[in-house]
Each structure stands twice: as structure tokens, then as C-alpha cells.
C-alpha positions in Angstrom: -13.3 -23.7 -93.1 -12.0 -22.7 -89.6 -14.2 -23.3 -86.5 -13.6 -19.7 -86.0 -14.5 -18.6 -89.3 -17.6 -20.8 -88.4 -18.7 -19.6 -85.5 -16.7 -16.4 -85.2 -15.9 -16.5 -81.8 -14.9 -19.3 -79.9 -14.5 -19.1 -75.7 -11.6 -20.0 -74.0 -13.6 -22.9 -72.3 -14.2 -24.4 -75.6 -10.2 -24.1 -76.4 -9.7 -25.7 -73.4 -12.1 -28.6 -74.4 -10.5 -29.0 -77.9 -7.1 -29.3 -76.5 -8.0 -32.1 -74.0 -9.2 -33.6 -76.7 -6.2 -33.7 -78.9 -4.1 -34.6 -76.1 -6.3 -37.6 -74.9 -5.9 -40.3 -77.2 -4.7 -43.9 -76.1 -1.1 -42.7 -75.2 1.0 -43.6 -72.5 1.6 -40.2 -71.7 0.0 -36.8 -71.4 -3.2 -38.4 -69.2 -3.8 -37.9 -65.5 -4.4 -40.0 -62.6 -8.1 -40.6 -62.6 -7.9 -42.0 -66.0 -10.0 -39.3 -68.1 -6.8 -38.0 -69.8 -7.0 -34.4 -68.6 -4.9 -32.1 -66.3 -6.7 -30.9 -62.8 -7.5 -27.2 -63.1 -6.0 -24.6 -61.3 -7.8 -23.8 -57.7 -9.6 -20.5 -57.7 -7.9 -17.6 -55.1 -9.3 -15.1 -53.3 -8.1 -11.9 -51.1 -9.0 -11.5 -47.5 -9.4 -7.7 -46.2 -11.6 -5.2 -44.4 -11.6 -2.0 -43.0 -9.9 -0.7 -39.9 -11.6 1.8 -37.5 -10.7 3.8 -34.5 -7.2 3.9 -34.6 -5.1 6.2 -33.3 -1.5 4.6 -32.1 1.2 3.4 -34.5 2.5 0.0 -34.8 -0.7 -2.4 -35.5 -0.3 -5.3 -37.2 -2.7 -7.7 -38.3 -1.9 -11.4 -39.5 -3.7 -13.9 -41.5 -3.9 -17.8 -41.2 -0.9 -17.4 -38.8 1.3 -16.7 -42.0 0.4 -13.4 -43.5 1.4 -10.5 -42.0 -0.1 -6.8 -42.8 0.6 -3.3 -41.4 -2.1 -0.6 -40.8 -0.9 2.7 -40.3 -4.2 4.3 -39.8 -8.4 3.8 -40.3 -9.6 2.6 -43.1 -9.5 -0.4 -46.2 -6.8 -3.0 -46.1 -6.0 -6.2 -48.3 -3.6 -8.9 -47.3 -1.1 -9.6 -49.9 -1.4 -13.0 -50.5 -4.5 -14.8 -51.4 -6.4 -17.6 -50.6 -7.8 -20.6 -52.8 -11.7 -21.4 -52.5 -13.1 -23.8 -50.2 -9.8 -22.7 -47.8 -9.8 -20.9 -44.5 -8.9 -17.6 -43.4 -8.5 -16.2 -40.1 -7.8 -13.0 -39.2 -5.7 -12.0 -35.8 -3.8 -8.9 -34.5 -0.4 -9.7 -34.3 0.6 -6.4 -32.9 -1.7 -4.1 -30.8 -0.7 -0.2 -31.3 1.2 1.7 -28.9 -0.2 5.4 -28.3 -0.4 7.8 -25.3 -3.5 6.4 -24.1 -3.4 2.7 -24.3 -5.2 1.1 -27.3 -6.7 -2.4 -27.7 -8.3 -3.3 -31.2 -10.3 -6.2 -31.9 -11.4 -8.2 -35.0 -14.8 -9.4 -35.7 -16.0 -11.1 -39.0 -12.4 -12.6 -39.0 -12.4 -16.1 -40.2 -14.6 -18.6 -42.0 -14.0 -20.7 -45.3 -13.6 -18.7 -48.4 -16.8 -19.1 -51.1 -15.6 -18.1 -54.9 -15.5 -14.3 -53.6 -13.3 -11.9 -51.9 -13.3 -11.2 -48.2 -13.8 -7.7 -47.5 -15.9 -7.5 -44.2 -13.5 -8.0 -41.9 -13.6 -5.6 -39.0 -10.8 -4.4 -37.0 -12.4 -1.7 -34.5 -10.1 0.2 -31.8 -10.9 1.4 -28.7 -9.1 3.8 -26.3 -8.4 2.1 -22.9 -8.2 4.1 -20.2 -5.8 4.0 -17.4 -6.5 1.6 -14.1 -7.5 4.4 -11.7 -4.7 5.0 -9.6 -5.5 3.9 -5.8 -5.7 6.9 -3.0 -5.1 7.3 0.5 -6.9 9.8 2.9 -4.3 11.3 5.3 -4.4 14.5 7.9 -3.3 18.0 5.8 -2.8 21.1 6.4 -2.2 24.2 3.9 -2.4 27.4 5.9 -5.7 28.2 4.6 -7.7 25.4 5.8 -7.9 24.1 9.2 -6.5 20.4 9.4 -8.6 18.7 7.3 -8.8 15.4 5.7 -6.6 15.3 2.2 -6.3 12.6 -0.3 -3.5 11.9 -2.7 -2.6 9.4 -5.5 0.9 10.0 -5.8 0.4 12.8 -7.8 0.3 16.9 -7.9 -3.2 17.0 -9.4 -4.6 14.0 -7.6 -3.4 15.5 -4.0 -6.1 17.9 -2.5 -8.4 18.5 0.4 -11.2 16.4 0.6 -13.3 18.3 3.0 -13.3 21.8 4.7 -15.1 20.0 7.5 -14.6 23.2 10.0 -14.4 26.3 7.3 -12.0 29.0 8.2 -10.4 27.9 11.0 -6.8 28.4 11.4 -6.1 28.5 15.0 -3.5 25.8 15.9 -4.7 25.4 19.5 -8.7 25.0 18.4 -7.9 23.3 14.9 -9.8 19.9 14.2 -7.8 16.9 13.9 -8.1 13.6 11.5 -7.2 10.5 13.2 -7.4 7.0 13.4 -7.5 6.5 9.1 -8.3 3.0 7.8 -9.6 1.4 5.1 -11.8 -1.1 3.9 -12.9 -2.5 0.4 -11.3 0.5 -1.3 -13.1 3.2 1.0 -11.2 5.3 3.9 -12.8 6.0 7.2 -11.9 8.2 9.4 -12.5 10.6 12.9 -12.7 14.3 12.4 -12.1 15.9 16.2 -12.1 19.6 17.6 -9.7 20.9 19.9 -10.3 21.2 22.4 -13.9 20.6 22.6 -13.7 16.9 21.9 -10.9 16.9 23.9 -10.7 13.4 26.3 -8.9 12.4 29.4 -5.1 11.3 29.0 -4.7 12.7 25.7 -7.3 11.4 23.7 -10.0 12.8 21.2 -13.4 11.9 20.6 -14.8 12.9 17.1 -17.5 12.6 14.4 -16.9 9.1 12.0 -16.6 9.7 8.1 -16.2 7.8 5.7 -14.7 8.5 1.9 -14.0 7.3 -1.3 -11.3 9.3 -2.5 -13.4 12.1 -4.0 -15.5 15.1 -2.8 -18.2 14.2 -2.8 -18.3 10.8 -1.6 -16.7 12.2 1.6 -19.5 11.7 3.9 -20.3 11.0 8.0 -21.7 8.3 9.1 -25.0 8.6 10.7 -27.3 6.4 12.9 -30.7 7.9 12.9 -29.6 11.3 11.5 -27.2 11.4 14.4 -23.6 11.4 14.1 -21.4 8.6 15.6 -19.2 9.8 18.0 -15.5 7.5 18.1 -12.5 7.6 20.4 -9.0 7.8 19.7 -6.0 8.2 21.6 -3.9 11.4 20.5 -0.4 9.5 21.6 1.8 9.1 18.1 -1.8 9.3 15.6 -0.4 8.5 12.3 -1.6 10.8 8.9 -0.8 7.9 7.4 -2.6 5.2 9.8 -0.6 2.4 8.1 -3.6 -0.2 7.1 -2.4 -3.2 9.5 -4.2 -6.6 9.4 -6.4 -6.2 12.4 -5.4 -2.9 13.7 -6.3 -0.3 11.7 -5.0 3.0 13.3 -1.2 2.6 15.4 -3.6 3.3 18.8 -5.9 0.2 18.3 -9.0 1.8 18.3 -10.0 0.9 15.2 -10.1 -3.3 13.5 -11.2 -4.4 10.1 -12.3 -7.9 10.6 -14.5 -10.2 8.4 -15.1 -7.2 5.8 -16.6 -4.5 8.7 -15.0 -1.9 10.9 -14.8 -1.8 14.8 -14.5 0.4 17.0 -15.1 2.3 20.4 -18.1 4.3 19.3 -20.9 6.0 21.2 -24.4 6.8 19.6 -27.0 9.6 21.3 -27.4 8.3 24.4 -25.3 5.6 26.3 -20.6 5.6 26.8 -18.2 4.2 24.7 -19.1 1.1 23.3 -18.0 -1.7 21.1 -19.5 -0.7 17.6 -19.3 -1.8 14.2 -20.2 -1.1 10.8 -20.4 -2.1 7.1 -19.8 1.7 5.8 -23.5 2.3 5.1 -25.9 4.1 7.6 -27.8 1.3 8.5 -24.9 -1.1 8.9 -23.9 0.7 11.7 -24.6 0.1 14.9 -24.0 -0.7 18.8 -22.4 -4.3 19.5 -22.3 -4.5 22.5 -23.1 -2.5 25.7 -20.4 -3.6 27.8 -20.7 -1.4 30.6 -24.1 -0.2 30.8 -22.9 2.7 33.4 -20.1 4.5 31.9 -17.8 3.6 29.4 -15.9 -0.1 28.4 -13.9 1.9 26.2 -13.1 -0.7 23.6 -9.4 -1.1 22.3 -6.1 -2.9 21.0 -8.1 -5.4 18.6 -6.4 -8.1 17.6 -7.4 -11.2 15.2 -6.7 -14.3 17.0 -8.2 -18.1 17.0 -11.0 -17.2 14.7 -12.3 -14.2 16.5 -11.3 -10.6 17.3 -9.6 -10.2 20.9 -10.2 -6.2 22.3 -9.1 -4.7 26.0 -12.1 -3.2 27.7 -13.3 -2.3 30.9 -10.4 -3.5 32.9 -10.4 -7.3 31.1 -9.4 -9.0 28.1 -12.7 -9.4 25.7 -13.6 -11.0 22.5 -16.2 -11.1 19.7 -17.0 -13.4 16.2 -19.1 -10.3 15.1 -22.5 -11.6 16.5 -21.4 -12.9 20.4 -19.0 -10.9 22.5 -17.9 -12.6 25.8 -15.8 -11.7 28.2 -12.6 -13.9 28.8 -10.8 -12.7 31.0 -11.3 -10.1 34.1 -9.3 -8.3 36.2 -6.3 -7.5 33.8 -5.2 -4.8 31.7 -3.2 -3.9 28.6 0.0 -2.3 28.8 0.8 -0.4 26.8 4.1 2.0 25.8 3.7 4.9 24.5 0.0 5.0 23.6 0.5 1.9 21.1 -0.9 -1.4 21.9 2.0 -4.1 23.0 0.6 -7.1 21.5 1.6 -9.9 19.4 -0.1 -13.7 18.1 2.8 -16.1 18.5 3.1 -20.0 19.7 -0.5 -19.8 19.2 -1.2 -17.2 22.6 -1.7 -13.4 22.7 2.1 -12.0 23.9 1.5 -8.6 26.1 2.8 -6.4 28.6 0.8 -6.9 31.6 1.2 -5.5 35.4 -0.7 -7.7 37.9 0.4 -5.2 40.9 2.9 -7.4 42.2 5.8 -8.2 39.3 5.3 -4.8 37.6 5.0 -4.6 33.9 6.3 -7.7 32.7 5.7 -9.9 29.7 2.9 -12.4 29.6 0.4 -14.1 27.5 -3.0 -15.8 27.1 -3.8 -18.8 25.3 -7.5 -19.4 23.8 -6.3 -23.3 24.0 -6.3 -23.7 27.8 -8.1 -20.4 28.4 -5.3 -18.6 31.0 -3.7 -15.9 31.4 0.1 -16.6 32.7 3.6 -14.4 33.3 5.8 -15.6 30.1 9.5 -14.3 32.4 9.8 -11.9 35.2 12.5 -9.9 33.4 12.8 -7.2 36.4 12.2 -8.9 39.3 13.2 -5.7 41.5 10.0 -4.2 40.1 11.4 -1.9 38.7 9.4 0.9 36.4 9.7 -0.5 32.8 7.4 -1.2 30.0 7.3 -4.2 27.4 7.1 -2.9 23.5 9.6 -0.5 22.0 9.0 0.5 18.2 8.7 -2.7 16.5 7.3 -3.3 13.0 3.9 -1.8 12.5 4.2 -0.4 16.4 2.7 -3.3 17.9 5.7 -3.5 20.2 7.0 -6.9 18.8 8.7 -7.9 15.8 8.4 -11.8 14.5 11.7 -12.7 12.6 12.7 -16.2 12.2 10.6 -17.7 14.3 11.3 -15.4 17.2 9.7 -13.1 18.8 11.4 -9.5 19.6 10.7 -7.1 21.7 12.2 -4.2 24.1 12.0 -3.8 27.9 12.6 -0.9 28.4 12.9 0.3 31.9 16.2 1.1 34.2 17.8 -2.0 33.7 16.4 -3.5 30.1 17.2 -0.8 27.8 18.1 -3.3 25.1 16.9 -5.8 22.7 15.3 -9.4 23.8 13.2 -11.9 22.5 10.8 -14.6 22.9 11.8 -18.4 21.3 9.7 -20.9 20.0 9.5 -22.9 24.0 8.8 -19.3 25.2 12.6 -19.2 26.5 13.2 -15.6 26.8 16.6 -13.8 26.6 18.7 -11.0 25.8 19.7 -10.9 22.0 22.5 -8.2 23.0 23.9 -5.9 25.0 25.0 -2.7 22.6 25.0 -0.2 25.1 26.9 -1.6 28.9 26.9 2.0 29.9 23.3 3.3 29.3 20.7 2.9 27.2 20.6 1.2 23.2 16.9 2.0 23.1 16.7 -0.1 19.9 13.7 0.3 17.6 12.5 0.9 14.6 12.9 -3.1 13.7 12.4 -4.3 10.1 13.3 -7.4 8.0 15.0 -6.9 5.0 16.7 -10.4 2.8 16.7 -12.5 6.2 18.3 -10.3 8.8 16.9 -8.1 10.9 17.6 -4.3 11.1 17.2 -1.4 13.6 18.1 1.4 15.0 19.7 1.8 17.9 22.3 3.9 20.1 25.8 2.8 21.3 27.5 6.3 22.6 28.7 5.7 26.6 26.7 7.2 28.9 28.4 10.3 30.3 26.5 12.0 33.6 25.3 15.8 32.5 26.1 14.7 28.6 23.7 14.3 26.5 25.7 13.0 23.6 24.1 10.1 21.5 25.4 7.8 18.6 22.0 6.4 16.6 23.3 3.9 13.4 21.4 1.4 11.7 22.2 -1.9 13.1 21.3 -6.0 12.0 20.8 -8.9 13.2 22.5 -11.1 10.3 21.3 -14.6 9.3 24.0 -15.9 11.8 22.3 -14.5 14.1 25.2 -11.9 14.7 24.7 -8.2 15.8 26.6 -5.5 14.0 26.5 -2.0 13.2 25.5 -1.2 9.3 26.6 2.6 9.0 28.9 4.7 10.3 29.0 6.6 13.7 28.6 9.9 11.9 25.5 9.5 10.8 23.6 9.4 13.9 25.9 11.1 16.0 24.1 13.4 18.4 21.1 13.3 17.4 18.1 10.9 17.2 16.6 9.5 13.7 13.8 11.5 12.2 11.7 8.8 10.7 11.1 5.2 11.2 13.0 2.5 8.8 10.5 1.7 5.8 11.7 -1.2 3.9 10.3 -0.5 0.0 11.7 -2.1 -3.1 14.6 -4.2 -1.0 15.8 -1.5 0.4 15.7 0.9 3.6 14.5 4.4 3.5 14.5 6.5 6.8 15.0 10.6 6.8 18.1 12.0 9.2 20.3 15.1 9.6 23.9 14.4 7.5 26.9 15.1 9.6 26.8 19.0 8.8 23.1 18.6 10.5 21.2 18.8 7.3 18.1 17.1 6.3 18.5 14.1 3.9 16.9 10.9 2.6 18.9 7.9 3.1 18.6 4.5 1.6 20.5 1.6 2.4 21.0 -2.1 0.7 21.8 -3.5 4.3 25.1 -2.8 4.0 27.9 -0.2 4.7 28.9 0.4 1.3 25.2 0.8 0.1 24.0 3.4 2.7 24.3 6.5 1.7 22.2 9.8 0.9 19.4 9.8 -1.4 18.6 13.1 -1.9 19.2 16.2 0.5 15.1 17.4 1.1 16.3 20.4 3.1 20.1 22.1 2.6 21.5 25.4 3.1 24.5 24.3 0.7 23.5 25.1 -1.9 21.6 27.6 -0.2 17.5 27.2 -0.4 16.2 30.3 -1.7 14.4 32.0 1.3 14.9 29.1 3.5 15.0 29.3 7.5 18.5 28.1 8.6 16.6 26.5 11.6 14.4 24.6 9.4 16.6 22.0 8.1 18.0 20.9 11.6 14.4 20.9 13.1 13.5 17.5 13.0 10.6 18.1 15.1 8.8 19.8 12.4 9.2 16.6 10.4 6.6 13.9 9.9 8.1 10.3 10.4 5.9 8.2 8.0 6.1 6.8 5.2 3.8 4.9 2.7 4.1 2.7 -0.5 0.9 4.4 -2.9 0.7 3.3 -6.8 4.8 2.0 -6.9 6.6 5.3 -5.2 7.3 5.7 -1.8 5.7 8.5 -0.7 6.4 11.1 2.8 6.0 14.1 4.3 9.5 16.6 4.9 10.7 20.0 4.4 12.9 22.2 2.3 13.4 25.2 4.5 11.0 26.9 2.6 7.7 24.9 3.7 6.3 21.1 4.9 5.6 19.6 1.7 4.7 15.8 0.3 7.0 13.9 -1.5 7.9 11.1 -3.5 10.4 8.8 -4.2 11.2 5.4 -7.0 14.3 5.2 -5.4 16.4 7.4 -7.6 18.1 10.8 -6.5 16.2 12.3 -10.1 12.8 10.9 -8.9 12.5 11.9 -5.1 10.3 15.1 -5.9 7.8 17.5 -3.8 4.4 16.8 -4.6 2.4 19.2 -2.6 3.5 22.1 -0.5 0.9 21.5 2.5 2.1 24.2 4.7 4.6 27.0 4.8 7.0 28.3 8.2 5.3 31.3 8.1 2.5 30.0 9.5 4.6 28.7 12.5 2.1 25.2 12.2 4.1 22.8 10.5 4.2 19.8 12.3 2.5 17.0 11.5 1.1 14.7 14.3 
């Protein structure tokens, strides 16, 4: 009788065992390695999977044990093709994270251990929506012909470019407007003065104003207050930037503001007392008085400047310094001079560079050194005494210009219109003399790829002419001096705007040779300057534009500023004063904001 016929149902296990059996035997052949006779059995596989949640991109991929790849198109269960034998281990990574409008990041948990005679199916991958860095802001001076000049704020961007504040509701008179002045930031927040005319209007030009402070947003556009009283700051009104480029230790173009060791200084003056050396951490009660230099009037704090370990100011007729806790006086009897309303000043050789007149030499260049604590005349450059001032429009307006280990600068007076510098044994000279007949007036310097570019004018001076030939000029790396564009470009007119240097190039706004407004950008050399984009032209004609408009470089703002990758800047179209941007491609130099219109006859920007 069968074993089957026996039992009536055999299992495969007992099969199994049979045939062993008949294949053991004494044989040579047929047995394994450990002797018993019998064949290994097959491992035991398992799958690996899970569920996926929170997608929403395309393009995920997920990827086991390095080997096995798997695609997931959207939530839910998924199984990885190839399985894996017991006691092995998985591990479960994204290969691919999806792409979508808003940036996803997914993430696996429960991914990997050692597989246990079952399938895997609690892996999680979970997906998350990331949202966009914030972009970073800046606070600058606008005006829409609504609102009075008022503090704005823009990212770069049409709906992230609006008024912060209507500090001074519904006024739109030009000649009482407030003002905005002397922007700078610090640790991501802006501050700021906010002035009337002509009520805080000051001797020589300058404003005094309430201090505010803002985070880019509405609401956290605040004053600062010291005892529920305001803080009153000064500011010149000579050249005040909208922009108020953020410089190392100079925080508006006038000096009266410094960011140093994390807090802001400035000439401030509480409720009682003059104009004072202040400073402040942004908060209420980090703000206070200093030091009262001159405890009968005012010291009138200004021209900071960082220099051996401590920040250097020019008050009360002598050169002063402060590590935040001690302010001492360290020099008396002398005073900054300064072109233009801009502070002349300069760290090189380790000393302080300035223009200084001592009442004998006239305004000449000279400089103070913390090592051996004096003051001394670098070069008597007129010594006729004639009327000149050291600075010129250097790189951030200090005046000077550090390239290659020299220091530039501009005389300018009857005799010095041109370009000079300062070397490294304080030997001074003339770098060149573009202009025999009359006046260069180089300025605007800027380093671009190791050479040195400016503007400056080379037309002969002609008595009762007034004829002038501006081009961008260089100072190669041989130390050479040649023109970069040609004559027409500049002819009769000065440059609207300073050089900005952004993405290795120039940028700088100027009238074409039919007098029309343009954006140029230049490569440093002839070939490569050329027109950007036209901002304002009547051909094509501008629909409704003011023929006047696009020649009027004095209703043009000069700045520019680098903000989240574009460069951005304030111009016109004929039509109105609008803010702009640029990548550096005719397609991407667009209008922003329109921030005021001709019809209101205000359009200038300070």
C-alpha cells in the first residue's frame, strides 16, 4: 500500500524528508558540504514598502539598500520590486526629492532595520512644503503723490514694495514735506530719521528728526523712545542717500550714523541737553546718552570711522574716539574737512588719511596715527593756499578709493582738478593729467578685474563755453590711463548716476547721444559698453510722455543697490519716477513701482 493511500495526505515537508533520504546513502555524490547528505534550503524573501504622504511635486524617487530604485507619482502604498531574504537589511533613502512650485522636501522614517520572516510595510515617506527663504528688504525715502515722503520698503518686487508709514498723514506740500534720512541697518532691522521741513530745519543744510526703527513690515515700523520721549538725531541734508548704502562703519554717506560692535551711533539729543554722542541696541532701553561732550551746547558728533579697535568721530572742533564704554578725546584743535557734505576719510598705512586746514596751508591732506598719537600734514599739494578741498566721489563717498595698495583721491581746487594718490611710504603724486586745459574732475572710482575705473572729463576748456566730454575711463593693471568709451557718450553733459559695479560689470544711467535716457553697462571695455535698455525715449515715442522728461537728469535719482540678486534703481520714463530692476539683461530691466508721477511737479529724489 502507498504511504498516501495510508495516510491520505502527505505534506510537502514530509516529501522533502523522503527524498533526502533516498538521495543520502554512502555515495560519492549527491551529499553536501557539512556531511549530512542534504542540499541547503532556499533563504526565505521578503518585500520592503510603505506608504507615501504629503506629496504634491513630480519626480520622487525612493531607493532601497542603495540598489533598488522606485518611483512614486503621488500619496499613498508602494512596494519595491525586488525583495529581500530574512535576516538581511533594508534601508530605505530618497534618491530624488520632487520638484513642484513650492519647494518640497520629503523624508523617511521607519526606513531600515534587518528583515524578520515578514514583509516591510511601515515605512514612511512624509512631505512637507518648504517655503521660500524670505526675501531680504531695504527701507528707502518714497514718494507717491498721495503721501508725503515717507519711509518705503521694497524686496525687489511689485507686491513687496510699499509705504511703511504715513508718518505725517496728508501732507503733500513739497516745501513742508518730511524727509527720511540717514537709513542704516543692523542685524536685519532698518533705522532711520524721519524730519519736517522746515521745522526741523538746522543750520548749514541740515535736519534734525525723530529716530525709527523697522523691520521691513508695518507694523514693526516703530520710534525709538527714551522715557516715552522721542530721540531727536542730526543729519546733514548735503547728497542724503534713499538708499544710505550700508558701509562698514559709516552708515549714512554724511557720517552721522556708525554701526560698531552690533549697536548704532549717532549724534542724538534726548529732552533736555545738545547733540550728543548716543547709542543704541534697537530696543527702548538700549538707548541712551554716551557721552556729554559739551555740556553747553552741542559736540555734534560725526564722520565715524572704525580704526585701531575703537570707533574714531569729529566733534566739537577735535578728533574723538570711543570702545563703547570710554570716549576720550585725542586730539583738539582740528577739524574734518569735508567736500561736499561727505566725510573725507580713509584707514590706510595704519593712520586715519583726511583733509585738514590748520589756518596756514589751507585744506591739504593729512593724517593721524593711533601708534605715535599725532596728527601730521601727509604733502602740501597747493602750497599757494589756494581754495581746494581733498575728497572727490570715491568708492562709497568717503573721498578715497584703496586700489592696489594705493590710496586715491581728488584735490580739487584751482590748480588740482585731477586724480592723485597716496603710496605705501606716503609718497604722494599725480596719477594723471587728463585735462591740461581745465578741469578732469574725475570721480565716481570703482574696481572692476584689477583696474581701476572712473569718470572723468577731457573736453578743452574754452572761456564762455560750457562744453564738456564725461567717458568712463581706467586705470589698467599696468598702471596706464585710458579712455573706455567713446566721446559721444558723455559729450556735453554730465553722468546721471554713479558707476555701480554688480555681477562684473558697470552699470551707470546717462543721456545717449540723441539726449535720451538709458542704462548702460560696460565689461571694462570699448566693445562691451553699450546701452542696456533705454528707461526714458521719445523714439519710440512714450505714450503721454513729457519731451523734457527724458533729458532732465535732475529729476533722476543716482543710486543704485544690489537687493535679493537684481540690481535695483530709481529713473523715469517720461511718464513718472518709478523703481526698477535690472539681472543684467535688456528683457529683465523692468519698472517695479511708479513712486511718483510729473504731474505732481515733485519728482526728484534727494
Amino acid at each position: 500500500m502507498s504511504l498516501l493511500s495510508k495516510t491520505g495526505l502527505m505534506t510537502l515537508a514530509g516529501i522533502a524528508a523522503l527524498s533526502a533520504c533516498s538521495l543520502g546513502g554512502g555515495g560519492s555524490s549527491g551529499g553536501n558540504v557539512n556531511g549530512t547528505g542534504s542540499n541547503p534550503p532556499l533563504p526565505l524573501t521578503f518585500t520592503v514598502g510603505g506608504t507615501v504622504s504629503g506629496l504634491t511635486g513630480t519626480g520622487l524617487a525612493l531607493q532601497n539598500n542603495g540598489i533598488d530604485t522606485q518611483a512614486v507619482a503621488a500619496d499613498g502604498a508602494f512596494t519595491f520590486a525586488t525583495p529581500v531574504a530574512s535576516g538581511s537589511a533594508f534601508s530605505v533613502t530618497i534618491q530624488t526629492q520632487p520638484s513642484s512650485t513650492l519647494a518640497q522636501t520629503c523624508a523617511v522614517t521607519s526606513g531600515s532595520g534587518i528583515i524578520s520572516d515578514a514583509n516591510i510595510v511601515n515605512v514612511a515617506v512624509i512631505c512637507a512644503s518648504v517655503a521660500p527663504p524670505a526675501l531680504e528688504y531695504r527701507v528707502f525715502q518714497g514718494f507717491d503723490g498721495v503721501h508725503a515722503w515717507e519711509p518705503w520698503r521694497t524686496d525687489g518686487t511689485t507686491a513687496g514694495t510699499y509705504m511703511l508709514q504715513d508718518i505725517v498723514p496728508g501732507t503733500i506740500d513739497y516745501h513742508s514735506d518730511p524727509y527720511v534720512h540717514g537709513i542704516t541697518q543692523l542685524n536685519g532691522t532698518s533705522y532711520f530719521v524721519h524730519s519736517r521741513y522746515p521745522a526741523d530745519r538746522r543750520l548749514y543744510g541740515g535736519y534734525s528728526g525723530e529716530l525709527w526703527k523697522s523691520d521691513g513690515t508695518k507694523s514693526g515700523t516703530t520710534p525709538i523712545q527714551v522715557g516715552g520721549a522721542p530721540i531727536t538725531v542730526y543729519v546733514d541734508n548735503v547728497y542724503l542717500s534713499e538708499w544710505s548704502e550700508p558701509y562698514p562703519v559709516t552708515g549714512d554717506l554724511t557720517g552721522h550714523f556708525a554701526v560698531f560692535n552690533d549697536e548704532i551711533y549717532f549724534s542724538g539729543r534726548g529732552a533736555t541737553g545738545g547733540y550728543e554722542l548716543w547709542k543704541s541696541n534697537g530696543t527702548d532701553t538700549g538707548t541712551a546718552l554716551l557721552k556729554d561732550i559739551n555740556p553747553a551746547g552741542d559736540s555734534d558728533p560725526q564722520c565715524f570711522i572704525s580704526y585701531s579697535g575703537a570707533l574714531y568721530f569729529w566733534a566739537n572742533g577735535g578728533l574723538w574716539k570711543t570702545d563703547g564704554a570710554n570716549t576720550t578725546l585725542v586730539h583738539d584743535g582740528i577739524t574734518l574737512e569735508r567736500h561736499t557734505g561727505y566725510c573725507t576719510q580713509a584707514v590706510f598705512n595704519g593712520a586715519i588719511y583726511f583733509g585738514l586746514n590748520d589756518g596756514i596751508h589751507g585744506p591739504e591732506l593729512w593724517k593721524y596715527s593711533a601708534t605715535s598719537n599725532t596728527v601730521e600734514m601727509v604733502k602740501d599739494i597747493n602750497p599757494d593756499n589756494s581754495n581746494q578741498v581733498i575728497g572727490g566721489m570715491g568708492e562709497g563717498a568717503s573721498g578715497f578709493t584703496l586700489f592696489d595698495g594705493e590710496l586715491y583721491f581728488l584735490p580739487n581746487g584751482r590748480t588740482s582738478g585731477e586724480l592723485w594718490k597716496v603710496g605705501v611710504n606716503d609718497a604722494v603724486s599725480q596719477v594723471t593729467n587728463i585735462n591740461p586745459t581745465g578741469y578732469s574732475s574725475p570721480h565716481d572710482l570703482v574696481e572692476l578685474n584689477g583696474e581701476l575705473y572712473f569718470i572723468a572729463n577731457d573736453a578743452p576748456f574754452v572761456s564762455g563755453q560750457t562744453k564738456t566730454n564725461f567717458q568712463l575711463w581706467k586705470i589698467a593693471a599696468d598702471k596706464t590711463v585710458v579712455p573706455v568709451s567713446g566721446p559721444a557718450q558723455f559729450t556735453y553733459s554730465w553722468p546721471t548716476s554713479h558707476l555701480y559695479k554688480f555681477n562684473g560689470a558697470l552699470y551707470y544711467k546717462k543721456l545717449d547721444e540723441k539726449g535720451q535716457l538709458a542704462l548702460w553697462k560696460s565689461d571694462g571695455t570699448t566693445a562691451g559698453t553699450s546701452i542696456l535698455k533705454h528707461t526714458c525715449s521719445s523714439v519710440p515715442p512714450v505714450p503721454n510722455a513729457n519731451p523734457y522728461t527724458c533729458t532732465a537728469s535732475q529729476t533722476d535719482s543716482s543710486e543704485f543697490f544690489v537687493l535679493n540678486g537684481q540690481l535695483l534703481f530709481i529713473t523715469n520714463d517720461g511718464v513718472s519716477i518709478g523703481l526698477w530692476r535690472t539681472d543684467g539683461t535688456p528683457e529683465g530691466t523692468v519698472k517695479i513701482q511708479e513712486t511718483c508721477t510729473f504731474s505732481t511737479m515733485v519728482c526728484a529724489f534727494e
